[in-house]
C-alpha positions as CSV (number, residue, x, y, z in Angstrom):
1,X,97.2,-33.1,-5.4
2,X,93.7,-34.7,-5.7
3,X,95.0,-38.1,-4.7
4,X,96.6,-35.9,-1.8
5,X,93.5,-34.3,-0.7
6,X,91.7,-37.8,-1.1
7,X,93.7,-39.5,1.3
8,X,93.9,-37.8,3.7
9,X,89.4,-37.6,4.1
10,X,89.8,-41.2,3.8
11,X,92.1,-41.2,6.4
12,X,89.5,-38.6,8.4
13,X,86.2,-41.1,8.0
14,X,88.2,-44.2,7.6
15,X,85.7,-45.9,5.5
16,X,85.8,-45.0,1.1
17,X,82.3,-44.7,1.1
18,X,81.8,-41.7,3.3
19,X,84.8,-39.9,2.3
20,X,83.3,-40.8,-1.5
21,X,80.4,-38.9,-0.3
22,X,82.4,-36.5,1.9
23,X,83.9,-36.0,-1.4
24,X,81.0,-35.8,-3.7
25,X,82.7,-38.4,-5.8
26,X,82.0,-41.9,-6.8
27,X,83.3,-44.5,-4.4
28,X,84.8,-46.6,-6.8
29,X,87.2,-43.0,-7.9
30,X,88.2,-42.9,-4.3
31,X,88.9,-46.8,-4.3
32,X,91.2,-46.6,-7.8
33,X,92.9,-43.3,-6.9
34,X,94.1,-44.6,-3.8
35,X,95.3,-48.0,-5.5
36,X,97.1,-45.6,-7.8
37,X,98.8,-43.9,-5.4
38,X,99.8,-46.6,-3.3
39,X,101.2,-48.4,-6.1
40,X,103.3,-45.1,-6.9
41,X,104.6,-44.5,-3.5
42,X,105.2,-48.1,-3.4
43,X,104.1,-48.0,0.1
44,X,100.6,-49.7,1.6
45,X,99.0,-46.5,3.6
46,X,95.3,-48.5,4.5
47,X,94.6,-51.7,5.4
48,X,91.2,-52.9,4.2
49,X,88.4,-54.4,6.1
50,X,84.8,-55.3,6.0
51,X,83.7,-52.0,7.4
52,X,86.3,-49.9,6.5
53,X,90.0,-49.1,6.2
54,X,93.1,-48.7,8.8
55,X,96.0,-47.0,8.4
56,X,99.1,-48.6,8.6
57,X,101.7,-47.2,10.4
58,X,103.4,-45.9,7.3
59,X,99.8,-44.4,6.1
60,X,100.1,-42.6,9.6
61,X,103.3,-40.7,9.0
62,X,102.1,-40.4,5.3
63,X,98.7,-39.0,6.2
64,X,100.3,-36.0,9.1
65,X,103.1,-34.7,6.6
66,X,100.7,-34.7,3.9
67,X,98.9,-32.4,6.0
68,X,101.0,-30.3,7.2
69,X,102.2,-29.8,4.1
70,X,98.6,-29.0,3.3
71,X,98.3,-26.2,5.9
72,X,101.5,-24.9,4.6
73,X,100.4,-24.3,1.2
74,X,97.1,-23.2,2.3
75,X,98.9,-20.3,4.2
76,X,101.2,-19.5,0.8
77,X,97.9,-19.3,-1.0
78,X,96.3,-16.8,1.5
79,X,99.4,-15.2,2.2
80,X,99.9,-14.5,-1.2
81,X,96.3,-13.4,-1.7
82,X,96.8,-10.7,1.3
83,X,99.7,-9.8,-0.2
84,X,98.2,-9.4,-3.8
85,X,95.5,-7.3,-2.5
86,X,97.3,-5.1,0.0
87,X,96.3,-6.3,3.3
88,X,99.7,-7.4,4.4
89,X,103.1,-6.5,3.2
90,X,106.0,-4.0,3.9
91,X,106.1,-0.5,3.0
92,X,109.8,1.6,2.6
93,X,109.3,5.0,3.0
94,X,112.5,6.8,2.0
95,X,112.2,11.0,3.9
96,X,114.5,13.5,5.5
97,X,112.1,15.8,7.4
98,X,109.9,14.9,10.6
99,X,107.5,12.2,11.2
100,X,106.4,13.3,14.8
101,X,103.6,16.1,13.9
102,X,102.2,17.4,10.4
103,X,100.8,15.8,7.7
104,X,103.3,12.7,7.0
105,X,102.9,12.0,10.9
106,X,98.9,11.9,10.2
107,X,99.3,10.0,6.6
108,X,101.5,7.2,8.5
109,X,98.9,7.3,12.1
110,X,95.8,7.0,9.5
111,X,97.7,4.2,7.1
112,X,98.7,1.9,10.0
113,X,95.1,2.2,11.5
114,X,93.4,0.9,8.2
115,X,96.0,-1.4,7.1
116,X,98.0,-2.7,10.4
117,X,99.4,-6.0,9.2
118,X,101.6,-3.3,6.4
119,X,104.8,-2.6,8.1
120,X,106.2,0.3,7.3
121,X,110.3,1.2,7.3
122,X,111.7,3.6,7.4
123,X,114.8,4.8,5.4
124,X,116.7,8.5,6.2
125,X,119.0,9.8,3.8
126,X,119.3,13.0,1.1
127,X,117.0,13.3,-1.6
128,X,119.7,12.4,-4.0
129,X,120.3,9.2,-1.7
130,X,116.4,8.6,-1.4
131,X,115.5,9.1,-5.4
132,X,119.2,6.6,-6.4
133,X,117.0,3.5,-3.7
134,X,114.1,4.6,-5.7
135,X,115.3,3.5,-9.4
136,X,117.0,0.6,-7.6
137,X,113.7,-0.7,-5.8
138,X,114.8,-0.6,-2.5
139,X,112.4,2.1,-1.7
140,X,108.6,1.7,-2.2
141,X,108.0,5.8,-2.1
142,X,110.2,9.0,-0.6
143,X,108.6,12.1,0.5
144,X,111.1,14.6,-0.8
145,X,111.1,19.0,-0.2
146,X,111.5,20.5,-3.2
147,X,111.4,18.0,-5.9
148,X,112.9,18.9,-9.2
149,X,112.9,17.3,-12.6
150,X,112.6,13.5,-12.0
151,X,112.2,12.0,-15.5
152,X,111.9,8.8,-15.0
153,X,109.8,8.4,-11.7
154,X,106.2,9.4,-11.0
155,X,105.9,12.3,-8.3
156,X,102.9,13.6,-6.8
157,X,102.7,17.1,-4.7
158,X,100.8,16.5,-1.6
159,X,101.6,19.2,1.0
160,X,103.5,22.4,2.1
161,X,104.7,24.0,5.5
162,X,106.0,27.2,6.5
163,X,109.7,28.2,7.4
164,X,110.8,28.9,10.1
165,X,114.0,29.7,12.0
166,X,115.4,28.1,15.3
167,X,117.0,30.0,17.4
168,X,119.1,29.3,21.0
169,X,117.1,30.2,24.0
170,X,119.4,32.6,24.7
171,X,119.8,34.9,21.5
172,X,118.7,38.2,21.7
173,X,115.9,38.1,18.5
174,X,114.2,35.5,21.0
175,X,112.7,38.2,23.0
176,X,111.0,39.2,19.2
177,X,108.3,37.3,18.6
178,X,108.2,37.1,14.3
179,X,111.5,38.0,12.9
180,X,112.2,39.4,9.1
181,X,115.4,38.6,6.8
182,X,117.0,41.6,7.9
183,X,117.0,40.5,11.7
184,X,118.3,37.2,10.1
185,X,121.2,37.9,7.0
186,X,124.2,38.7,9.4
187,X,123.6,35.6,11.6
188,X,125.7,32.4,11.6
189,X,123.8,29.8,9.8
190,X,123.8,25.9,10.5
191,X,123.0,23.6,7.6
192,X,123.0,19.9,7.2
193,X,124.9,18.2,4.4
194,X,122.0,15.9,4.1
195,X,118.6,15.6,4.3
196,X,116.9,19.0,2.3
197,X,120.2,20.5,3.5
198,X,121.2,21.5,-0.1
199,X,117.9,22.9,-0.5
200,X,118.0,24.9,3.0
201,X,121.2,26.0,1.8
202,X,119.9,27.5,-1.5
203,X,117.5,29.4,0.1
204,X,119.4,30.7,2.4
205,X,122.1,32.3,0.1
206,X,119.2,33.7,-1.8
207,X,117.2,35.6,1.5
208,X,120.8,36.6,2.4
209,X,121.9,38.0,-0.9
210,X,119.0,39.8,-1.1
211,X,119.6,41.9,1.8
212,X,123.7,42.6,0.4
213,X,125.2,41.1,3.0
214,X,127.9,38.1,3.0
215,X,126.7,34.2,3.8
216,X,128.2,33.4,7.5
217,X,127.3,29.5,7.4
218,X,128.7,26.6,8.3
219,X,127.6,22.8,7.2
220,X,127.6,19.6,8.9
221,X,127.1,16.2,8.6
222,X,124.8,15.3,11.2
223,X,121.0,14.2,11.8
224,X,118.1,17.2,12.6
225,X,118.9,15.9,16.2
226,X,121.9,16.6,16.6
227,X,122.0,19.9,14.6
228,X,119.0,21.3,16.6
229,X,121.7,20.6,19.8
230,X,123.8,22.3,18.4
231,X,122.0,25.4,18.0
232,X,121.1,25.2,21.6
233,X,124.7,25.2,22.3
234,X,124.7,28.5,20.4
235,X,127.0,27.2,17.4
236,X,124.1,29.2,15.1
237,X,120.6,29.7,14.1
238,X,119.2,27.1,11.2
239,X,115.9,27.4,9.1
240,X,113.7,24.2,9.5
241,X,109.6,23.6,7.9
242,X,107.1,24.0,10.2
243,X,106.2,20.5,11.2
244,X,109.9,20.2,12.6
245,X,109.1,23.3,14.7
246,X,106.7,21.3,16.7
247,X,108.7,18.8,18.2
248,X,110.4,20.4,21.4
249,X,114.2,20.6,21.5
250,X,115.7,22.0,25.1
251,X,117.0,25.2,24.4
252,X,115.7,25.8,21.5
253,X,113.2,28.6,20.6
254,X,111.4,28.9,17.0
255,X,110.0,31.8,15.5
256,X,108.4,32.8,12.3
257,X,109.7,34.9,9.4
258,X,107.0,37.7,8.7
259,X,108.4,38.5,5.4
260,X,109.4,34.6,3.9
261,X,105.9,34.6,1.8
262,X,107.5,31.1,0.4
263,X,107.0,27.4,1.5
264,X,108.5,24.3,1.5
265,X,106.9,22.1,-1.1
266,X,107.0,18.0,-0.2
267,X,106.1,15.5,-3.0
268,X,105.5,11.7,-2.7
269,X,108.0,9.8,-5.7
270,X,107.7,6.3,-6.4
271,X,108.9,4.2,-9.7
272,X,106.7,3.7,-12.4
273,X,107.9,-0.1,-12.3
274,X,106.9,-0.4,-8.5
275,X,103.2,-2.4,-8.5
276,X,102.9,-3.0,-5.1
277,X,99.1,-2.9,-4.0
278,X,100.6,-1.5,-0.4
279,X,102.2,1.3,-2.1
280,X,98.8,2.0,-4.4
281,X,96.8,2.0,-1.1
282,X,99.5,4.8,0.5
283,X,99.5,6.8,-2.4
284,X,95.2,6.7,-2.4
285,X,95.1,7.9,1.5
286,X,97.8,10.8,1.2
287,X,96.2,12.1,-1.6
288,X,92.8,11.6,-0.1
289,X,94.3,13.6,2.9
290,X,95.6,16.7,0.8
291,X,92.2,17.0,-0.7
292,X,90.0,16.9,1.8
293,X,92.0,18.5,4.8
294,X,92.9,21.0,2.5
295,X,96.9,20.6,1.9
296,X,96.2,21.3,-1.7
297,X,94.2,24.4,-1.7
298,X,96.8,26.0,0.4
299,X,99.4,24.8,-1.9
300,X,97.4,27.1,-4.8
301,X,97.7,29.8,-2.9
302,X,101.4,30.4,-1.5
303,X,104.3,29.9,-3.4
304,X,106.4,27.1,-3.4
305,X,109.6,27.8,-1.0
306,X,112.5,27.0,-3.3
307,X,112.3,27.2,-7.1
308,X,110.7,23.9,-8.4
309,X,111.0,22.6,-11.9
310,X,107.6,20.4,-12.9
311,X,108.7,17.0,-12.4
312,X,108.3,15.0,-15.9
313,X,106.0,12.5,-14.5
314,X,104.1,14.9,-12.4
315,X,100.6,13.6,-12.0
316,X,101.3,11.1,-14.6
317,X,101.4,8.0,-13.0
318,X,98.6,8.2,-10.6
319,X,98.8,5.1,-8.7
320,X,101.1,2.1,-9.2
C-alpha cells in the first residue's frame, strides 16, 4: 500500500525528489520502492530523465486504477466510520399502531431531523410477528402495546394513550359526546387478527363481562385502514389508542370512554445482541422524549390498559 500511495505522488510531481519531499521521505526510499515495485509488477511505469520521470503508457493505466481504487477504499473507510458511529445506516422499526400523530410520529420527525442519512423501515405485523424478527435480527427495535414477559430481549416503556371507541357517523351514541361501557357492551365489536388485535380483544371481553352481558364481536384479518372502513360502513364499532383517533377516517366519529380509567401501554424491545450505534442513538432520543415531555410522569399516574407482566429485561439493557 505504501509503494501504492508512492506512486501515484510521483506520478502527481513527476520528479522523486519533490514527491520525496511531498512525502516527507528520503529520496533515495522513493527511488528503491519504486524499483521494487516495478520489478514485482514486472511492468516499467516511469521512464527516467535528467529532470524527472514520465510515465509510460502502462504507468498511465497503472497510476488511474490505482487511484480509483484509492478513492474506493477511502469511501469504505469513511463509510464504515459513519456507520460505526451512527451517522449513516438503516433503522427497522417493527409496530402495529399509528405513525401519523403522537409520540412515535414525533420520535421518528425528531430522529430523521438529527440523523437524516439513517433510513428508517418500516415493518407491520402482530407483536408475536414483530418480537419472532426481533430474536432473528431482522428487526433493529418494535414498539409493541402491552408488552408481556419477554425474557430474552431488552424492553423499555416509553409512552401511553387513552382508549377510545370509533363509531360510524351515523350511530345513535354519536350524538353523545363521552360514552361509558354500558352505552358500549351490547354493541357489535370489530377486531383485527393482527396488530394489538389480541390485546383489543382481551380487553374488550373484560369491559363487556363486567357489565353481564354476552361478547357480540367479530374478527378480521385486515389492516387499521381497512377496518376503520369498515366501521364507516356500519359493520361495528372498534376500540383504537388515542393517537389513531387523530387521523381522520370519512365516516367515522371517535369518542371517549368516561369510565375506561386504563391505558394502552407502548414499550420499545430490541435484542440484547443488536449493537447498532443507529439503534443506541433511537433508543437515547425516545427516552429523552418520555422524560422531558412528560410520557413518563403520566405513565405513573394512570394505569396501564391491559394487564402487563414486568418484562424480564425491563430497564436492563439500557442501550445497545
Amino acid at each position: 500500500m505504501r509503494s501504492l500511495v508512492q506512486a501515484l505522488v510521483v506520478a502527481e510531481h513527476l520528479n522523486f525528489r519533490h514527491a520525496a519531499n511531498a512525502l516527507g521521505v528520503a529520496q533515495s526510499s522513493v527511488s528503491i520502492r519504486i524499483k521494487a515495485l516495478e520489478e514485482t509488477l514486472g511492468i516499467v511505469l516511469f521512464e527516467r530523465r535528467h529532470r524527472g520521470v514520465r510515465l509510460t503508457e502502462a504507468g498511465h493505466r497503472f497510476v488511474a486504477e490505482v487511484s480509483a481504487g484509492m478513492e474506493q477504499i477511502d469511501h469504505a473507510v469513511r463509510t464504515a466510520g459513519a456507520i460505526s458511529d451512527g451517522t449513516v445506516g438503516r433503522l427497522t422499526i417493527g409496530l402495529h399502531g399509528s405513525i401519523a400523530t403522537g409520540f412515535l410520529a414525533d420520535l421518528r420527525q425528531r430522529y430523521r431531523a438529527a440523523h437524516p442519512a439513517i433510513e428508517q423501515s418500516i415493518v407491520e405485523g402482530s407483536s408475536s410477528h414483530t418480537l419472532a424478527m426481533i430474536r432473528e435480527g431482522k428487526l433493529d427495535v418494535a414498539f409493541i402495546v402491552n408488552v408481556a414477559n419477554v425474557p430474552d430481549c431488552h424492553c423499555r416503556h416509553l409512552w401511553n394513550e387513552t382508549l377510545v371507541i370509533a363509531l360510524p357517523a351515523a350511530h345513535p351514541l354519536v350524538r353523545l359526546e363521552s360514552l361509558a361501557w354500558a352505552d358500549l357492551a351490547a354493541e357489535n365489536f370489530l377486531v383485527r387478527q393482527g396488530g394489538a388485535g389480541p390485546q383489543v380483544l382481551e380487553h374488550i371481553v373484560r369491559r363487556v363481562a363486567e357489565h353481564g352481558r354476552s361478547l357480540r364481536l367479530h374478527r378480521r384479518n385486515v389492516g387499521r385502514d381497512t377496518l376503520m372502513h369498515m366501521v364507516a360502513a356500519g359493520e361495528g364499532i372498534t376500540l383504537t389508542h388515542e393517537a389513531g383517533s387523530y387521523v381522520p377516517f370519512p365516516g367515522v366519529v371517535f369518542r371517549p370512554i368516561d369510565d375506561e380509567n386504563e391505558q394502552a401501554r407502548f414499550s420499545a424491545v430490541w435484542s440484547p445482541q443488536n449493537r447498532s450505534p443507529a439503534l443506541r442513538k433511537l433508543l437515547e432520543l425516545a427516552t429523552h422524549m418520555s422524560r422531558m415531555d412528560g410520557w413518563t410522569m403520566q405513565a405513573q399516574t394512570m394505569p396501564s390498559s391491559f394487564p402487563v407482566k414486568t418484562p424480564g429485561h425491563h430497564e436492563t439493557g439500557g442501550a445497545p
